[in-house]
C-alpha positions as CSV (number, residue, x, y, z in Angstrom):
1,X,0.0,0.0,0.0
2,X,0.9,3.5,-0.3
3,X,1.9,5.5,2.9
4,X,-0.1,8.6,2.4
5,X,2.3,10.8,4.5
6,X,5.3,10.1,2.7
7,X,4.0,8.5,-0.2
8,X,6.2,5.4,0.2
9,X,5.5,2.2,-1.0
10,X,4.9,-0.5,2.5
11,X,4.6,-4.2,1.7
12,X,1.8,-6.5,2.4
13,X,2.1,-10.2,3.7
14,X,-0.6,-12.4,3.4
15,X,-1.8,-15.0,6.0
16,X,-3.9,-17.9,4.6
17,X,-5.4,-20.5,7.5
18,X,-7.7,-23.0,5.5
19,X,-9.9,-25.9,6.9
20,X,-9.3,-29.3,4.5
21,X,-12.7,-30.7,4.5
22,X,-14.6,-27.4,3.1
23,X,-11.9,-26.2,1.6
24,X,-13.3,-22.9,3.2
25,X,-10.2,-20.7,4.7
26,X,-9.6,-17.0,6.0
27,X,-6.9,-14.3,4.7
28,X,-5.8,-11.3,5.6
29,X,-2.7,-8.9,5.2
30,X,-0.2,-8.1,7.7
31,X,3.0,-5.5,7.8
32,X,5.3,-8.0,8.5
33,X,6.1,-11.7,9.5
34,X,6.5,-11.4,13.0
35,X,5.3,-13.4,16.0
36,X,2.5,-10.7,16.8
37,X,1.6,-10.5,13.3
38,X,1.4,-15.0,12.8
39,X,-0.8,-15.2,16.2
40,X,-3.0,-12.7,15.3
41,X,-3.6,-14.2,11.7
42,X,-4.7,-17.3,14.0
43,X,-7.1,-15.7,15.9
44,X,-9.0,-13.7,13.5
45,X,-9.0,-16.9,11.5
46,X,-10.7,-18.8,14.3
47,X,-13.4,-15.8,14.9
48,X,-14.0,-15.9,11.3
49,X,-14.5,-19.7,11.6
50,X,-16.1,-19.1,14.8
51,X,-14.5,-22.3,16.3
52,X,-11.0,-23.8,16.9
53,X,-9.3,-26.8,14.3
54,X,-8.5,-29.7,16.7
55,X,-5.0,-30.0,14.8
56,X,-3.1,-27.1,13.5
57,X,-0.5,-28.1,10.4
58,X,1.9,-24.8,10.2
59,X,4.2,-24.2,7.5
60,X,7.9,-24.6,8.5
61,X,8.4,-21.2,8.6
62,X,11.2,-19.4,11.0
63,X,8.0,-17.7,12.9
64,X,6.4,-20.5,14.0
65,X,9.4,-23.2,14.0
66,X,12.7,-22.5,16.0
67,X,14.9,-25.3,15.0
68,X,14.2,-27.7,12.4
69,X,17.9,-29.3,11.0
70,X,16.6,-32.2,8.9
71,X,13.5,-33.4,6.9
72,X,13.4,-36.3,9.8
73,X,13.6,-34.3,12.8
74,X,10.9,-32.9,14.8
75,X,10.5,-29.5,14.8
76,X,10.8,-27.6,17.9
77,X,8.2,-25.1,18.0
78,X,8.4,-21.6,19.4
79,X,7.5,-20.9,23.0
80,X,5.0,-18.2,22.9
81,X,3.4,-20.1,19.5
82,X,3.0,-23.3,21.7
83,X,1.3,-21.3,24.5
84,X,-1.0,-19.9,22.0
85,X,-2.3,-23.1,21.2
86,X,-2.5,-24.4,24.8
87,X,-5.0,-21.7,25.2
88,X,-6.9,-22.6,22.1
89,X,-7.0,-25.8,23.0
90,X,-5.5,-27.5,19.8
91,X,-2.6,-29.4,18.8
92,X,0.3,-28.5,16.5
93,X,1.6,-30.3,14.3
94,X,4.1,-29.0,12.1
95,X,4.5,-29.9,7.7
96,X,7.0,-32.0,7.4
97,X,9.9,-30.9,5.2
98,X,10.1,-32.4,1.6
99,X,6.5,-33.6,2.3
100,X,4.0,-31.3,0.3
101,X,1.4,-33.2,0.6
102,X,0.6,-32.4,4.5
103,X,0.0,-28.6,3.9
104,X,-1.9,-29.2,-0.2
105,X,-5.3,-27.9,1.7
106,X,-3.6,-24.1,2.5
107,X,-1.5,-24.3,-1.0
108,X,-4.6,-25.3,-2.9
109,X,-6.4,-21.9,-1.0
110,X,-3.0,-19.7,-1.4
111,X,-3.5,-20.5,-5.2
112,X,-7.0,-19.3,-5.3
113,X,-6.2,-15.9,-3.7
114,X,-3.1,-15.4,-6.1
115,X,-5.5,-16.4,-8.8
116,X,-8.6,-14.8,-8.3
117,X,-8.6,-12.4,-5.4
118,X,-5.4,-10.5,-5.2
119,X,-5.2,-9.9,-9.7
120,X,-7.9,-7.6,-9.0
121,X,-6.4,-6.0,-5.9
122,X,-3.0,-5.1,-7.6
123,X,-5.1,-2.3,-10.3
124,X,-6.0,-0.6,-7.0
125,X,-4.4,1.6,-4.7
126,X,-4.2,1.4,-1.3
127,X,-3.6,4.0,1.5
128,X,-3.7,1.5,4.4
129,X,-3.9,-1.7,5.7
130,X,-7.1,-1.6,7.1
131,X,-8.3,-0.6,3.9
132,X,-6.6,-3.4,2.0
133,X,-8.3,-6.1,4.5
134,X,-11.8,-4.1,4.1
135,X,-11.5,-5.0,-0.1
136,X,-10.0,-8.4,0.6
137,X,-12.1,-9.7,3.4
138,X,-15.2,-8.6,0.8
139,X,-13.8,-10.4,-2.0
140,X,-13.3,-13.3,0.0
141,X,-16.5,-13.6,0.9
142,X,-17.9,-13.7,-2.6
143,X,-15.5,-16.1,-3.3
144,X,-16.0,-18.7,-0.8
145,X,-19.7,-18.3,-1.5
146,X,-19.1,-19.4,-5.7
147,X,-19.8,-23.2,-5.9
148,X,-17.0,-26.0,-7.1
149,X,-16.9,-26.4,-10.7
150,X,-19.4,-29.2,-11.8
151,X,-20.4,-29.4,-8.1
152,X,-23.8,-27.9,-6.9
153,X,-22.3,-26.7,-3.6
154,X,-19.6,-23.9,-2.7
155,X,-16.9,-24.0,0.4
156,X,-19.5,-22.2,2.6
157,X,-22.3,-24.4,2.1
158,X,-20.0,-27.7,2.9
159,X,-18.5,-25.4,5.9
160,X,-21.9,-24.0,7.5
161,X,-23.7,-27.7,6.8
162,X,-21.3,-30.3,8.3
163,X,-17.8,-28.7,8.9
164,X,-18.9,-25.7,11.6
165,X,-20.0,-27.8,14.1
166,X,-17.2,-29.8,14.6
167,X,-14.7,-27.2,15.6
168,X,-14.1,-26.5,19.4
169,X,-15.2,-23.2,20.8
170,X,-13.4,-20.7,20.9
171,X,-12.2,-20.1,24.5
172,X,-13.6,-17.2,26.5
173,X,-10.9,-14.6,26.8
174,X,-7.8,-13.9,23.9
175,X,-4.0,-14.9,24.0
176,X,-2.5,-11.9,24.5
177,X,1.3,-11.7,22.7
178,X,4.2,-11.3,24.2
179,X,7.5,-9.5,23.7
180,X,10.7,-11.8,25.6
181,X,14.4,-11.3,25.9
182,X,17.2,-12.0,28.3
183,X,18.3,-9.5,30.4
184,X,20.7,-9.0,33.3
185,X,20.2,-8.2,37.0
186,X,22.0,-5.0,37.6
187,X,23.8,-4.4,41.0
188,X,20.9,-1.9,42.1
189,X,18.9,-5.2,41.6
190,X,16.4,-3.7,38.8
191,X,16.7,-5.0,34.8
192,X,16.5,-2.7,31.8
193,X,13.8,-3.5,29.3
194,X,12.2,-1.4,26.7
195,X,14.0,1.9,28.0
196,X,12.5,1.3,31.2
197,X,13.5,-0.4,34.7
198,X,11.9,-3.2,36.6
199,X,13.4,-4.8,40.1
200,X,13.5,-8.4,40.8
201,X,14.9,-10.0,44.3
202,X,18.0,-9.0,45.5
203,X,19.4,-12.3,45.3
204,X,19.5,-12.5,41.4
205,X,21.8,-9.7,41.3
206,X,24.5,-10.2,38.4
207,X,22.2,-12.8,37.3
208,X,20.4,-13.7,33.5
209,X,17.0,-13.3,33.6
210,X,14.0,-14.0,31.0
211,X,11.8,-10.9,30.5
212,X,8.3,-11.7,29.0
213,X,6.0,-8.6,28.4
214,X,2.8,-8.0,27.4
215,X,1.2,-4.6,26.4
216,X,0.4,-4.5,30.1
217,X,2.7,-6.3,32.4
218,X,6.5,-7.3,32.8
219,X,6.7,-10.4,34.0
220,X,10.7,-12.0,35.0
221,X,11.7,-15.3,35.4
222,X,14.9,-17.1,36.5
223,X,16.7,-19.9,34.9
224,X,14.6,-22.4,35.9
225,X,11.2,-20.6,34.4
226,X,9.8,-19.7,37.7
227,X,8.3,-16.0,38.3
228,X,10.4,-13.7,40.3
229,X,9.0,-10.6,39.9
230,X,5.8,-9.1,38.0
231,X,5.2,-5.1,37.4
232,X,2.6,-3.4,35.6
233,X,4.6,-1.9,32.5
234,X,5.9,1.3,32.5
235,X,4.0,4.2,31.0
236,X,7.1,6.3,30.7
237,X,10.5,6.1,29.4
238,X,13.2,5.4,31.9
239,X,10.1,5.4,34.4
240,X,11.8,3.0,37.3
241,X,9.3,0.1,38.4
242,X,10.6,-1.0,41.7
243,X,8.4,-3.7,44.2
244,X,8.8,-2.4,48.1
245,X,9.5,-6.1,48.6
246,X,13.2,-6.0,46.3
247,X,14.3,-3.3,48.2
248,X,16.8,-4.4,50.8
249,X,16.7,-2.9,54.5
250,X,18.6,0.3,54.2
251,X,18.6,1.0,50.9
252,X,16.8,4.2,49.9
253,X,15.4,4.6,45.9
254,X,15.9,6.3,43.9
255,X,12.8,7.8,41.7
256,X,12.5,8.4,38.0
């Protein structure tokens, strides 16, 4: 799309989640390939559905695989992506490399967006995002409702008559992402993150910690994944976050 401000040009990524049976599947374009942007693709995919896929088959990409060395190994899924789908209730299961046939469904449903939705999209210009989703999400629509050739159905009949009802509902509140790095524990026992400060027990001093924040909390864990310390996040920069209960007798705060 076209950045109206400085009239740059800002590409598009598009996230296809299909269901086999139907054939019936959700897209919608994103700013980038980033955790945030992949678990938000799955959610607005399962409202659209309005239920949950007992079995999720990803694609081996690096957002949603961290390690993946050889066609034969297992993948080793990332963290956050793995938590995602504890919440949802549903089990991942990863393509296997050099095996197209487990991810046909999604390629068969990328093909018909390249083919028949987005030709139409590239004579028009966009200005935003949103409005790029408005346009797609409206052509999608009228495509999923056009019926298989020499078949007297469509994806949305198959999907609203006998594949709907077996999904799992959708659970009652959202995931909510998560940013995470490791950080260490200064010797005024408080951590840098996001140009802010947060204190932890006096104890982990010199020590790594894991820093896992939401757009609401900082939450910091030692080596063994166990919470040591949880703030609400900073609304300032260089604001320092400190728990009464870090602070060892005698010291006096400092304030930003």
């Amino acid at each position: 799309f076209t950045d109206p401000r400085g009239g740059g040009q800002k590409k598009i990524y598009v996230f296809v989640c299909t269901l086999p049976y139907s054939g019936y599947f959700y897209a919608e374009g994103f700013p980038d390939m980033s955790m945030s942007s992949w678990i938000a693709g799955h959610k607005n995919a399962f409202e659209f559905f309005e239920g949950v896929p007992a079995v999720l088959t990803p694609d081996n990409c690096a957002t949603a695989v961290d390690i993946r060395q050889h066609w034969w190994d297992d993948a080793i899924l990332n963290t956050q992506y793995c938590g995602f789908a504890e919440h949802y209730g549903t089990l991942l299961k990863p393509a296997r490399v050099k095996a197209p046939d487990d991810k046909g469904s999604v390629e068969r449903s990328v093909g018909v967006a390249e083919s028949d939705i987005l030709p139409e999209m590239k004579k028009l210009t966009f200005f935003s995002l949103d409005e790029f989703n408005r346009i797609l999400w409206r052509k999608l629509n009228v495509r999923l409702a056009v019926k298989y050739t020499k078949k007297d159905f469509s994806r949305k009949q198959i999907f609203l008559n006998e594949e709907q009802a077996k999904l799992l509902p959708l659970p009652a509140c959202d995931f909510e992402t998560y940013a995470e790095k490791t950080a260490t524990v200064s010797r005024d026992f408080h951590i840098q993150f996001d140009s802010a400060f947060y204190s932890v027990p006096v104890e982990y001093i010199k020590n790594k910690v894991t820093v896992r924040a939401t757009s609401s909390r900082v939450m910091i864990y030692n080596d063994r994944k166990e919470l040591i310390a949880d703030h609400q996040r900073a609304t300032h920069r260089w604001q320092r976050c400190t728990d009464p209960k870090h602070i060892p007798e005698g010291h006096t705060p400092s304030v930003a």
